[in-house]
N, C-alpha and C positions, 0 to 999 in steps of 0.2 A: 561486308556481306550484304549482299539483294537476295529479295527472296519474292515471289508471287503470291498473292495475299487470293485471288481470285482462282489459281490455280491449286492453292491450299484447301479451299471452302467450296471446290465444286464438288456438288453431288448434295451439300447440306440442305437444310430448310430454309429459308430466306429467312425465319426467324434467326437463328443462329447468325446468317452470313451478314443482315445487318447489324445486330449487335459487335458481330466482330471485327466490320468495318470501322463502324464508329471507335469501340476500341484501340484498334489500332492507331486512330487520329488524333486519340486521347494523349496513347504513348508516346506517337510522335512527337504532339505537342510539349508533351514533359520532358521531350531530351533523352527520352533512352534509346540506348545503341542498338543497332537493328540484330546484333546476337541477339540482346534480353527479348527483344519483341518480337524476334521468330521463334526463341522458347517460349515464352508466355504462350501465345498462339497457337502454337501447336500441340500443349495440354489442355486448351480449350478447343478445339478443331477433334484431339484426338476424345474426348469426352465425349462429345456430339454423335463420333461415330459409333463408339461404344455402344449407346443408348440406342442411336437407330437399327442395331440387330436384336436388342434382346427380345426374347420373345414374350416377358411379361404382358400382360393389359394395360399394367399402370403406368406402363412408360412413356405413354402417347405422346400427353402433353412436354415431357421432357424433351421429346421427339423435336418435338415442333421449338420448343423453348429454351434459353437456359433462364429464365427466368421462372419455371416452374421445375428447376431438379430442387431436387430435395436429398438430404445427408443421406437416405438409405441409395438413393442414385449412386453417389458420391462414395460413398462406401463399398459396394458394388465396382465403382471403377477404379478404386483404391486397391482393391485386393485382387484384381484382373491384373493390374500392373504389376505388384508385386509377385505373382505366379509367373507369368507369362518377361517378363522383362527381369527386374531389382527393386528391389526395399530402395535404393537412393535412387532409383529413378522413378519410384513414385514419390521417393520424399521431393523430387523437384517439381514433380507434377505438381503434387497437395501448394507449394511454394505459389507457385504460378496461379492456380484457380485462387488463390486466397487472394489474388491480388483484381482477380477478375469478377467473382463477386463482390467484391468488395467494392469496384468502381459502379457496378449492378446498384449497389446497394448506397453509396455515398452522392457519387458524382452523379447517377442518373436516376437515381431515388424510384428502381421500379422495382424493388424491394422493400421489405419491411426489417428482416434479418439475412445474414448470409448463411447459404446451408450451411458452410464449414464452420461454423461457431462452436460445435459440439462435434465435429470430425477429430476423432483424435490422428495426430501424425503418425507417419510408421517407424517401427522400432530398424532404424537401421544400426550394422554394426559397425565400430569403428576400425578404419581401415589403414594400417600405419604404412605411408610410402618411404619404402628406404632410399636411403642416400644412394648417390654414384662417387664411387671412389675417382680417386683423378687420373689411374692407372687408366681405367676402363674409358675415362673421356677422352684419354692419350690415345686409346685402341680407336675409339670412334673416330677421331679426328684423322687416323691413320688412312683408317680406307677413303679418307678424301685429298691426299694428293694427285697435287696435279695443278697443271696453269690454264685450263679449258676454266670453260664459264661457269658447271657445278659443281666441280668440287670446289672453286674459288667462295660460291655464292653458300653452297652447306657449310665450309670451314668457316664464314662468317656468321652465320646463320647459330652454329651451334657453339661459339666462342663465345659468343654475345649474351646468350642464356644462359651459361657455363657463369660468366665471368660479371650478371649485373642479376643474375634469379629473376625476371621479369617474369611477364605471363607469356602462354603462346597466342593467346591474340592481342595480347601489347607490340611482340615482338612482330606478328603477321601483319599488323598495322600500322606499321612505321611508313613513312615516305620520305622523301632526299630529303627537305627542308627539315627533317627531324635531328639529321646529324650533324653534329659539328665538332669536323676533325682539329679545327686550331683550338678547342676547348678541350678538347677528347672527350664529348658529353653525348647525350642522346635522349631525346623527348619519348617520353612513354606515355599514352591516353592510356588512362586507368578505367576503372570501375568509376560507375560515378561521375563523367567527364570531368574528373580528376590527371588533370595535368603533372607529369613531373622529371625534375633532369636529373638524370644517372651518370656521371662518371663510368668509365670503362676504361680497360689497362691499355699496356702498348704492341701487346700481342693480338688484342682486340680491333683497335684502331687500325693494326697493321693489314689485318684480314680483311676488314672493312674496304679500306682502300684498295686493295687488288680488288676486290670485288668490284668494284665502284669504274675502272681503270678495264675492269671485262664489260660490264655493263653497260659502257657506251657504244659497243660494236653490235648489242643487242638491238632484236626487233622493238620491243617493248620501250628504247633507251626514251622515248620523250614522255611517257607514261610519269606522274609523280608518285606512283608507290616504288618501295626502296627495294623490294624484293619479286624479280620475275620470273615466271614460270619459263622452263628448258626450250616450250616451244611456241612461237606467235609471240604477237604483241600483246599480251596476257599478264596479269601481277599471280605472282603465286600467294594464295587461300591460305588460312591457318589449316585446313586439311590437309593441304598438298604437303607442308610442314611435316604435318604428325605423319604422312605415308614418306618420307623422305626418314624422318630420325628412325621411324620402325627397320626401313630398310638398311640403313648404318648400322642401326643397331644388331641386326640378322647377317651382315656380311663381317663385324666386330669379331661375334658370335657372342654377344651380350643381350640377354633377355629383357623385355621389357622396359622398350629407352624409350621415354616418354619426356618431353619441357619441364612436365610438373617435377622430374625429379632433381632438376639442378635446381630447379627452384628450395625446394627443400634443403637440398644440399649447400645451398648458400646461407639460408638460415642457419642448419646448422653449424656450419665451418664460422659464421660471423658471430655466435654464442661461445662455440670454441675459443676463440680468441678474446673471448673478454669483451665484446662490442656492447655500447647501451642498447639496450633493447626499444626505446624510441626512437634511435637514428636509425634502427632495423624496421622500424614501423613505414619512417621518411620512404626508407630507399625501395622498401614494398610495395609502397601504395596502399597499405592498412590503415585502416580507423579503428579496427575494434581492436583490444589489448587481450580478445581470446586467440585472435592470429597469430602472434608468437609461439603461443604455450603448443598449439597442432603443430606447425609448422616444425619438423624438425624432430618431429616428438618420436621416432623410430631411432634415434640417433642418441636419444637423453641419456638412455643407459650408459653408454660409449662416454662419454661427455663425464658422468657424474665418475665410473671410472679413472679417467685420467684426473678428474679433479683431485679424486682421494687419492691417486700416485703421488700427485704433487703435493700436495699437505702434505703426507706422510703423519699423519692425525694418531697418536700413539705409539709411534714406531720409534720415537726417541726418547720412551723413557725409561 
């Protein structure tokens, strides 16, 4: 992902636009991927502009600064978000400013405290993503025949997510040197520049390779991203992605076909079968031992279900 840092912050106060200059240099410097640093960014960019219509007196200096918002600011732009947008999209915002006065206040010491020290977070609800049955991946997978170049590239595309739960911009960011068919593996950049190799089956592999076998007839074929857009010498976006599986999903006639949900759906189906829930960790990309317990968590009942079938816990006596 590219994004224009300059084209983000026109119209701001040069207060603002340096500070967020420098920031961004910070970010860079620490390695994060330019997703996190164009969100981070953009709930500080989106702050700034918030502040510049309100009509209060007291917001001048906010105007001019982010060094002079203050929690009641912050609070105000908390609860704009949550009306006007969602509760977890300002809980991503709160995420991001926390990270940005923070730097205000650590790294560049033009603070004393960060306003959001007494910002309480927003009550978001929890939101259970159900599994996709393998019926309905069969239906997806259907309206992609065919030996032209997309349906080759979505049959691989959504085998691949099906059959390793990765993320969609793990899987948007792959490039040729990522796969290797003599291994049947596949490198994922994680969270984190967390590196790691997936195994994938031979129905996977198999889709890969067609693709791979269309792909050199393409405009794009000298390009080293692993997946290209239908038209130019272009790689196809994690968005282009999500407007491709929506549109699967809509000619299916299956609602709501999203990455995240084979993601889940692997979680779950790899709990099904009795897998350690550490080597569910490996093949995630997890570090925290709360990612299991969500992951899947719409599926648990289903699960404990079938587990009390099989015991049969009282049934024999």
């Amino acid at each position: 992902m590219t994004f224009d840092l300059d084209a983000m912050t026109t119209g701001l106060p040069q207060g603002w636009v340096g500070f967020l200059r420098d920031w961004h240099r910070s970010l860079r410097s620490a390695n994060h991927p330019a997703t996190t640093r164009y969100n981070y960014l953009l709930a500080a960019v989106q702050l700034a502009r918030f502040l510049a219509v309100q009509p209060s007196h007291d917001r001048d200096s906010a105007c001019a600064t982010p060094v002079d918002v203050t929690r009641h600011d912050l609070e105000a732009f908390q609860a704009w978000m949550v009306e006007t947008r969602s509760a977890s999209t300002a809980m991503n915002k709160y995420k991001a400013l926390q990270q940005f006065f923070r730097w205000l206040m650590v790294d560049e010491e033009e603070i004393d405290e960060s306003p959001m020290l007494r910002l309480r977070q927003p009550r978001t609800a929890t939101t259970l993503i159900p599994v996709i049955s393998d019926q309905d991946t069969t239906t997806i997978l259907d309206t992609c025949r065919g030996k032209d170049f997309l349906p080759l590239r979505d049959t691989a595309i959504i085998r691949l997510l099906c059959n390793t739960g990765a993320r969609l911009s793990e899987v948007a960011n792959l490039r040729l040197d990522d796969v290797d068919l003599a291994l049947d593996t596949i490198r994922y950049h994680g969270k984190g520049a967390k590196d790691r190799r997936v195994r994938f089956g031979p129905k996977t592999g198999r889709a890969i390779s067609r693709y791979l076998r269309a792909r050199r007839e393409h405009l794009g074929a000298d390009l080293p991203h692993l997946w290209l857009a239908a038209r130019g010498a272009c790689p196809l976006q994690a968005n282009g992605i999500k407007i491709m599986l929506r549109r699967r999903g809509e000619a299916a006639g299956i609602d709501n076909v999203h990455a995240h949900r084979w993601r889940h759906t692997y979680a779950h189906q790899w709990k099904l079968a009795g897998g350690d829930t550490g080597d569910l960790m490996l093949v995630m990309g997890w570090t925290s031992d709360d990612m299991p317990r969500h992951y899947g968590a719409a599926a648990a009942a289903d699960r404990a279900q079938q587990i009390q079938a099989r015991l049969r816990i009282g049934d024999d006596v």
